[in-house]
C-alpha positions in Angstrom: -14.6 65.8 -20.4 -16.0 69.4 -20.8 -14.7 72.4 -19.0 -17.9 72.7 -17.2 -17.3 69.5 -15.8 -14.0 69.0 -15.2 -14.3 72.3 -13.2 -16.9 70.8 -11.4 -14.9 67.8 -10.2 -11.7 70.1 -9.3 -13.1 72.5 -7.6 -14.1 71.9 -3.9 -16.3 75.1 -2.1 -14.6 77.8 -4.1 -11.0 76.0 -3.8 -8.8 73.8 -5.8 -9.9 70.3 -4.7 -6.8 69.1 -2.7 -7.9 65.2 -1.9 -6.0 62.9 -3.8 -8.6 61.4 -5.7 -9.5 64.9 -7.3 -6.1 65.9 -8.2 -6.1 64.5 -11.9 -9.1 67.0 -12.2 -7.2 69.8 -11.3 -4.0 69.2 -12.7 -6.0 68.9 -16.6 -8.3 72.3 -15.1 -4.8 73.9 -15.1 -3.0 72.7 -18.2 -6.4 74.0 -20.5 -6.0 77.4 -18.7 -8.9 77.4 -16.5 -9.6 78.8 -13.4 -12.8 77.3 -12.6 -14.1 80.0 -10.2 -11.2 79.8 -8.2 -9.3 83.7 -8.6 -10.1 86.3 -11.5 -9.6 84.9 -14.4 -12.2 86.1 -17.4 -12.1 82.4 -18.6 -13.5 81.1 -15.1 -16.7 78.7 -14.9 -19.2 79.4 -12.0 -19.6 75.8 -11.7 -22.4 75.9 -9.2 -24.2 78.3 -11.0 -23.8 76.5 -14.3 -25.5 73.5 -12.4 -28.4 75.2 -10.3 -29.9 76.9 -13.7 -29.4 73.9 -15.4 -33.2 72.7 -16.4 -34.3 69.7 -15.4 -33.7 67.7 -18.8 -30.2 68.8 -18.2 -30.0 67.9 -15.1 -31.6 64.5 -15.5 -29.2 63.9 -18.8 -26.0 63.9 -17.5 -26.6 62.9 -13.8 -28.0 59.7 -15.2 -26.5 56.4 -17.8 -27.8 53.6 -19.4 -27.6 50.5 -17.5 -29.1 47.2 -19.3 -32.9 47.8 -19.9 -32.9 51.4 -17.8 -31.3 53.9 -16.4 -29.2 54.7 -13.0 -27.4 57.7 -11.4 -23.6 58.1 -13.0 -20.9 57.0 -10.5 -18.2 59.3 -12.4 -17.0 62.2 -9.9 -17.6 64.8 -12.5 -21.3 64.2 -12.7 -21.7 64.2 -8.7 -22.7 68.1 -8.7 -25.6 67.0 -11.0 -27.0 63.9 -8.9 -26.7 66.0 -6.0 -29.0 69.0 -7.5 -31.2 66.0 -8.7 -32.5 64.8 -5.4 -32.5 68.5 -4.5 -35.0 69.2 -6.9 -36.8 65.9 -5.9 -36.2 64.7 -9.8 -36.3 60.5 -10.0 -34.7 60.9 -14.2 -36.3 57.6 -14.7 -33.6 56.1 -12.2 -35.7 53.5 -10.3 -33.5 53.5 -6.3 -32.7 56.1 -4.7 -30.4 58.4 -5.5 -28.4 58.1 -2.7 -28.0 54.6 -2.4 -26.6 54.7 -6.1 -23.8 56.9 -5.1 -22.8 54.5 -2.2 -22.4 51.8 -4.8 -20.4 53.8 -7.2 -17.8 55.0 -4.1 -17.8 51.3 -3.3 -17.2 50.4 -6.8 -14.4 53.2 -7.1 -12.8 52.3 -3.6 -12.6 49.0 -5.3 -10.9 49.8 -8.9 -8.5 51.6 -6.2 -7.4 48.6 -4.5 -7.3 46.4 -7.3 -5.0 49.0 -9.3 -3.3 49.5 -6.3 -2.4 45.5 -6.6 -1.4 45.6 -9.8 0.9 48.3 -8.7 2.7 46.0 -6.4 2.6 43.2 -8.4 4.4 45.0 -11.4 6.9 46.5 -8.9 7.7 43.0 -7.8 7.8 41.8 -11.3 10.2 44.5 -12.3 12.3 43.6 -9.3 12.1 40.0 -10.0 13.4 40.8 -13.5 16.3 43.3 -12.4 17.5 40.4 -10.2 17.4 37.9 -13.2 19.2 40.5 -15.7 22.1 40.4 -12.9 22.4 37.1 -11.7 25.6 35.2 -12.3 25.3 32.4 -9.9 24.8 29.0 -11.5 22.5 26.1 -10.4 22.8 23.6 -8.3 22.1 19.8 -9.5 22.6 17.0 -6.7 21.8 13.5 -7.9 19.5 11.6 -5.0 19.9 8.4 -6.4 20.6 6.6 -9.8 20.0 2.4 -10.3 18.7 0.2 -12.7 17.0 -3.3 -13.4 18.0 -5.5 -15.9 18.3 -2.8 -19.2 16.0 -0.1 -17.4 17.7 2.6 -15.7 16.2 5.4 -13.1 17.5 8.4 -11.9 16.1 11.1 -9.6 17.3 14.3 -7.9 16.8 18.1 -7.4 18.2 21.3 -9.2 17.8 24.2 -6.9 19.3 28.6 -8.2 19.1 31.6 -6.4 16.5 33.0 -8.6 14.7 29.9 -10.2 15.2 26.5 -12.2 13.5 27.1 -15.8 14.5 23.9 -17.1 16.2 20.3 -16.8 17.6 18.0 -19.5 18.9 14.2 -19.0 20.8 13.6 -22.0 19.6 16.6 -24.2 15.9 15.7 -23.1 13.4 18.1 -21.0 11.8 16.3 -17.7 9.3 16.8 -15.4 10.0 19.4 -12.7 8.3 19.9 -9.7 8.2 23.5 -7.4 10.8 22.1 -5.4 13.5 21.3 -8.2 12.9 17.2 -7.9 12.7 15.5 -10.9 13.1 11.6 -12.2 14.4 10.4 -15.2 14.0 6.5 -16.8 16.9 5.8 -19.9 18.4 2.9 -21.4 21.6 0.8 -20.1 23.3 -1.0 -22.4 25.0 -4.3 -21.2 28.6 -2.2 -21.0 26.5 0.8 -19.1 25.9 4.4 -19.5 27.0 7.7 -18.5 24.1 10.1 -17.6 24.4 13.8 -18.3 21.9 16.2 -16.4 22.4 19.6 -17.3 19.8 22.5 -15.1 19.5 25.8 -16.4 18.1 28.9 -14.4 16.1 31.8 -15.4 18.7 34.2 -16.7 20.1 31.1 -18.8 22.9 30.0 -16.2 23.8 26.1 -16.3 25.3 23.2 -14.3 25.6 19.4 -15.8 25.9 17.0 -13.3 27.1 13.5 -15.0 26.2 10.2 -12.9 27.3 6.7 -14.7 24.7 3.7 -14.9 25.7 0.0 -14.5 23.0 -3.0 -16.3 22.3 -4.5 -12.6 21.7 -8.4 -13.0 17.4 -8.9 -13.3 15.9 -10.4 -9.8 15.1 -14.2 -10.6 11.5 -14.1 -8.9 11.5 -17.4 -6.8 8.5 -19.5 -7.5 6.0 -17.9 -4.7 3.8 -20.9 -2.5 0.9 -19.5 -1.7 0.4 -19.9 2.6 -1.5 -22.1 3.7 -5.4 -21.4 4.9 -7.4 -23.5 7.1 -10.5 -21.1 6.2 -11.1 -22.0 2.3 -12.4 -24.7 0.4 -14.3 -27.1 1.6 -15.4 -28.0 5.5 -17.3 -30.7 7.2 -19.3 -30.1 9.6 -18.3 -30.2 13.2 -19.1 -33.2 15.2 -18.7 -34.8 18.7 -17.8 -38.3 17.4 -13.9 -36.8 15.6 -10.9 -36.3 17.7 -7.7 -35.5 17.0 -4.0 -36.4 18.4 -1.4 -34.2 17.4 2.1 -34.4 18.1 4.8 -32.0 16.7 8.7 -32.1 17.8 10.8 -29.7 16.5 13.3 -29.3 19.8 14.3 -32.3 21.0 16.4 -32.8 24.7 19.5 -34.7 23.1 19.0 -34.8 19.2 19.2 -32.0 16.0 16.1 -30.4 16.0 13.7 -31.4 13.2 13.0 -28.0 11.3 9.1 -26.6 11.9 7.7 -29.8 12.9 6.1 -27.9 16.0 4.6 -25.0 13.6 2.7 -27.8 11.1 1.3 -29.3 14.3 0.2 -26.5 15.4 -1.1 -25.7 12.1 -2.6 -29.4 11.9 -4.8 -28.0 14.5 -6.1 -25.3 13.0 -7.0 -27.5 9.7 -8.6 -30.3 12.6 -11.0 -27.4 13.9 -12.2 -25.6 10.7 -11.6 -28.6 7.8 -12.2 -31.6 9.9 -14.5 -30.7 12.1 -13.7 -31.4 15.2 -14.2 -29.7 18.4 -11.3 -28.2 20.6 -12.5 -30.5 23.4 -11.9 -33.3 21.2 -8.5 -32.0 19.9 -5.0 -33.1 22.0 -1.8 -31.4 21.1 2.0 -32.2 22.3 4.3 -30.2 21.2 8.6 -30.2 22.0 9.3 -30.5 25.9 5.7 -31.3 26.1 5.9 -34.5 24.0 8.1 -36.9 26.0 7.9 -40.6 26.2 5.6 -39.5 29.3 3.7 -37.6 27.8 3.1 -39.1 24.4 1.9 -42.4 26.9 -0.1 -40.7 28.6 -2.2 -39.2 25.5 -2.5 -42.8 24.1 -3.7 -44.6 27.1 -5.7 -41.6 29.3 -7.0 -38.8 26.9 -7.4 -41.0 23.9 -9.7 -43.6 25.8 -11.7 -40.8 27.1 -11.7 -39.0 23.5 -12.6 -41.7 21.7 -16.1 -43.7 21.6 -15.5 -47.3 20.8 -16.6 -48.1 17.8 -18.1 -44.3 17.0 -15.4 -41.9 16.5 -13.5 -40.9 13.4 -9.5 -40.7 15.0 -7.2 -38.7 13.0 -3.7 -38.6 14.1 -0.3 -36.1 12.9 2.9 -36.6 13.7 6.1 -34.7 12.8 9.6 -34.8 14.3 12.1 -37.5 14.1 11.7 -41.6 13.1 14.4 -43.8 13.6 15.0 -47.5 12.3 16.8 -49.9 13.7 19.9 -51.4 12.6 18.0 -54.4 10.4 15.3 -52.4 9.6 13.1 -54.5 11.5 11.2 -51.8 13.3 10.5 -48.0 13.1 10.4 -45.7 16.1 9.2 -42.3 16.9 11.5 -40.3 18.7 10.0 -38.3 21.6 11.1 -35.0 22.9 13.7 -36.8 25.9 14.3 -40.1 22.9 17.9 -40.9 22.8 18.2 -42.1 19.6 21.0 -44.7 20.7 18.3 -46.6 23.1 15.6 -47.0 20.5 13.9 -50.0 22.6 14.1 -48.1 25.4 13.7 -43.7 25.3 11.3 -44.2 22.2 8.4 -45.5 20.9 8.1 -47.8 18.3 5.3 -47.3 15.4 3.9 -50.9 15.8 3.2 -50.1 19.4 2.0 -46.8 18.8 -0.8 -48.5 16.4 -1.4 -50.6 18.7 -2.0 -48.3 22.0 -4.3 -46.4 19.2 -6.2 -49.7 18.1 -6.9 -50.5 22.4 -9.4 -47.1 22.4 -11.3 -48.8 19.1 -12.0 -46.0 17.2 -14.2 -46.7 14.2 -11.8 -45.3 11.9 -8.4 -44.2 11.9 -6.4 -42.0 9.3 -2.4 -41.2 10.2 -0.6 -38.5 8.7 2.9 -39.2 9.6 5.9 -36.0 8.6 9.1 -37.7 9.4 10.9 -40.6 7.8 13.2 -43.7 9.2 16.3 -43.0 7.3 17.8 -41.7 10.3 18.6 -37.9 9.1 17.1 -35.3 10.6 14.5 -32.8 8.0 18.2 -30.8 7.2 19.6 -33.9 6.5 21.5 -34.0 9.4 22.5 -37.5 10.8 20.8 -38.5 13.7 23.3 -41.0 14.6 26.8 -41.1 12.9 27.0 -45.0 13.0 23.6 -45.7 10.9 23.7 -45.7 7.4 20.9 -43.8 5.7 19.4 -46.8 3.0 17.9 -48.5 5.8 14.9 -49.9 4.5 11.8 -50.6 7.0 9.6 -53.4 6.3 6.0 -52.2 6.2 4.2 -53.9 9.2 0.0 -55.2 8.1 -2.5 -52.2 9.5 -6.0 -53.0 10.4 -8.4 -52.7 7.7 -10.0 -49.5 9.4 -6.5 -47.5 9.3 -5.8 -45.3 7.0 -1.7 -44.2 6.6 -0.1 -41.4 5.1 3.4 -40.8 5.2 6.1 -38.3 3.9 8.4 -40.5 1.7 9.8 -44.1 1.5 11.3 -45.3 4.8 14.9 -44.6 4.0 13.9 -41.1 1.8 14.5 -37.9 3.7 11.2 -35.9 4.9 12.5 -31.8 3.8 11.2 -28.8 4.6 9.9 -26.1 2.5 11.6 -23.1 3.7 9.7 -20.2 1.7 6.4 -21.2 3.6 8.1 -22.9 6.9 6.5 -26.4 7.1 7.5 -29.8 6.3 7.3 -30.6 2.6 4.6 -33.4 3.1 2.9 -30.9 5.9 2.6 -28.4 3.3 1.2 -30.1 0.3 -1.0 -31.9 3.1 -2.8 -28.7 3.8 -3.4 -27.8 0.5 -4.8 -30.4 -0.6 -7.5 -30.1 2.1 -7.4 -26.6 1.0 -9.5 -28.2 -2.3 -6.5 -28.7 -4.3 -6.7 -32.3 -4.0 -10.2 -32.8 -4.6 -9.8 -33.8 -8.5 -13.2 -34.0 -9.5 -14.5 -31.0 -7.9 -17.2 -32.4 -6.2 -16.5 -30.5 -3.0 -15.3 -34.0 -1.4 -11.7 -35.3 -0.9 -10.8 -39.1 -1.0 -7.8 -40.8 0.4 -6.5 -41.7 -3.2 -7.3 -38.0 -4.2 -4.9 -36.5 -1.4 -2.2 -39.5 -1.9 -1.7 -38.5 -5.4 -2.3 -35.2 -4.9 0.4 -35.0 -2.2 2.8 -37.8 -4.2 2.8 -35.5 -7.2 3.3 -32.0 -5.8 6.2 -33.5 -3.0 7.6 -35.1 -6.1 8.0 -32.3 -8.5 8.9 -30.0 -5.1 11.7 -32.5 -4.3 13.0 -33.5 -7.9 11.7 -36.7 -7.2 14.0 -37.9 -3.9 11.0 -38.3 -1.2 7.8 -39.9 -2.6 4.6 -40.1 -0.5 3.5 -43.7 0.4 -0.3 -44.5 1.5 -1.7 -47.7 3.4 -5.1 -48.1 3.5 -8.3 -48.3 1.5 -8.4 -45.1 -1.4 -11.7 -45.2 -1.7 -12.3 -43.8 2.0 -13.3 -40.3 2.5 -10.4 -38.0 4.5 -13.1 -34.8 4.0 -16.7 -34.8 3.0 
């Protein structure tokens, strides 16, 4: 800067300029000698009067700068004398806004570089005390292990390292991991089959370290189960509802003097659902006696008062579930259902035998009729449980004749034990029973199911899900349609 104007920018109406923003002005007026006006010194500069005879080329050179394609007033203190004598003199200098309102925006524009040295200020001050705490920290980190496992050969570890002044880095085994703002990090290594020990070493900012070592045993693999899928009344293929189908269901899981037979209740239930949206047949059209609701009474009563009223002779399509308890007798002469108050001592007289349950079914002369029956005769429970300690279990019952227009499904050979699938809750023959109406059954895809599609489908798939001790036995005509 010239002496003409730095004096101008240090001196403030005759006096050294005492405002803070002008005292770099005066300081360098004072180390080059001059006076600037201000006393007697021979070296002084009349600023003022350097400026007011300036011409007005002069005046219009330095009060102005090149900005882009033209000109504008100079925001630099120093020149402020010469903008100001400028729009005194009523001189533009090519500047196209007034002269005024370019001096606001240089003070905004300097009030700005202010504040933002000003913040650099603070921030290096910070820094430097950031640093100064660094250079004299001796406390070490802190590692704490949250948790360390492993699966079959993989291994995982995670924890946090936390310091006084900051973590700048974390190894496991000699190698760098991930670490987040709050110190957590997770680690994945090898575990041989005679395990591992882990070391994880955390070094702070001023080169401080802890090693935390954590051992890793090989854990055994999960064997995944083989998953069922659950069952779903709502896919695959549907008839269409109609008046002439009902349905009697009857489900006995709790009995009144005998083991209970293991979610026999739950598949009629669920025998129900696949009646209504497979079968299609109304809720008006569908009975259902369940536990203390399905004694001898009971079961009587829905054979010879609902079922009349349910059924149009000769018109309606019966279908008819059972699950719960069957019970030979000692020559294997007869089969018996065992209702909710059955004492399985007094066949003859607490339960009801299958021949006259076909036959109380036959007296409403449905047009058709198609049994699924979930139990068996060999006098164990679905558990395997004994029903009665005296009765040996390779009682066989002798298959009675049906009428032609029955059709008989049943859960195994009479002295085979009906089981229970315990990963999906229902009786093994249930089960595959459901899914097969599900679609799985229908072979040839022709969105139809025969009886001799669901027999085998359901002999097969109890079969394999048994190794082969309860087999599925049909009566009946194949050929007949269970779902079209």
């Amino acid at each position: 800067m010239s002496d003409t104007g730095l004096c101008s920018a240090a001196v403030f109406r005759g006096n050294w300029d005492t405002r803070s923003d002008f005292l770099p002005f005066v300081s360098e007026a004072k180390r080059r000698g001059l006076t600037c006006g201000v006393g007697s010194d021979v070296r002084t500069v009349a600023t003022s009067d350097r400026v007011t005879s300036s011409t007005d080329e002069r005046i219009c050179k330095i009060a102005t700068t090149k900005s882009g394609n033209g000109w504008v007033w100079s925001s630099a203190d120093a020149f402020a004398p010469y903008v100001r004598e400028a729009r005194r003199r009523g001189l533009t200098c090519g500047v196209s806004s007034a002269p005024s309102r370019n001096v606001a925006a240089s003070q905004q524009e300097s009030e700005r570089v202010r504040m933002l040295e000003e913040r650099l200020a603070r921030l290096e001050a910070e820094n430097a005390a950031t640093q100064r705490a660094i250079s004299q920290d001796t406390q070490t980190p802190v590692v704490n292990i949250m948790s360390a496992e492993s699966e079959g050969a993989r291994g995982t570890l995670s924890g946090v390292a936390s310091d006084n002044t900051g973590i700048a880095e974390v190894l496991v085994d000699g190698q760098p991991v991930a670490v987040d703002s709050n110190g957590r990090f997770t680690a994945s290594t090898f575990v041989p089959s005679e395990g591992i020990e882990v070391q994880v070493t955390a070094y702070d900012l001023n080169g401080l370290s802890a090693t935390q070592t954590i051992r890793l045993e090989r854990a055994k693999r999960k064997q995944q189960a083989r998953r069922l899928a659950a069952v779903n009344p709502l896919i695959g293929p549907r008839q269409s509802q109609s008046l002439d189908r009902a349905a009697l269901i009857i489900g006995l899981e709790e009995y009144e003097a005998s083991a209970p037979a293991q979610f026999a209740s739950r598949d009629a239930q669920m025998f129900a659902d696949y009646a209504r949206e497979k079968l299609g047949i109304p809720d008006t059209n569908i009975k259902v006696l369940t536990d203390s609701g399905a004694g001898e009474r009971n079961i009587l009563e829905a054979l010879r008062v609902w079922l009349p009223q349910a059924v149009k002779p000769n018109t309606t399509d019966l279908y008819v579930f059972y699950a719960g308890h069957g019970m030979p007798t000692a020559d294997g002469s007869s089969a018996y259902l065992v209702p909710y108050d059955g004492d399985v001592r007094f066949l003859e007289d607490t339960a009801i035998s299958r021949k006259r349950f076909f036959d109380e079914v036959g007296a409403a002369k449905p047009r058709s009729a198609t049994f699924f029956f979930d139990n068996c005769y060999s006098g164990a429970t679905r558990s395997e449980q004994l029903l009665l300690a005296s009765r040996p279990l390779n009682i066989k019952v002798r298959d009675s004749d049906i009428p032609e227009n029955y059709l008989v499904f049943t859960a195994g050979e009479s002295n085979q034990t009906a089981g229970v699938l315990d990963e999906v809750r229902h009786g093994r023959f249930s089960y595959f029973v459901f899914k097969g109406l599900e679609g799985e059954a229908d072979a040839n895809s022709d969105g139809k199911i025969s009886a001799r599609e669901l027999h085998r489908y359901v002999r097969e798939s109890v079969g394999r899900f048994s190794a082969g001790a309860q087999t599925p036995t049909m009566l009946g005509d194949g050929s007949r349609w269970v779902l079209r």
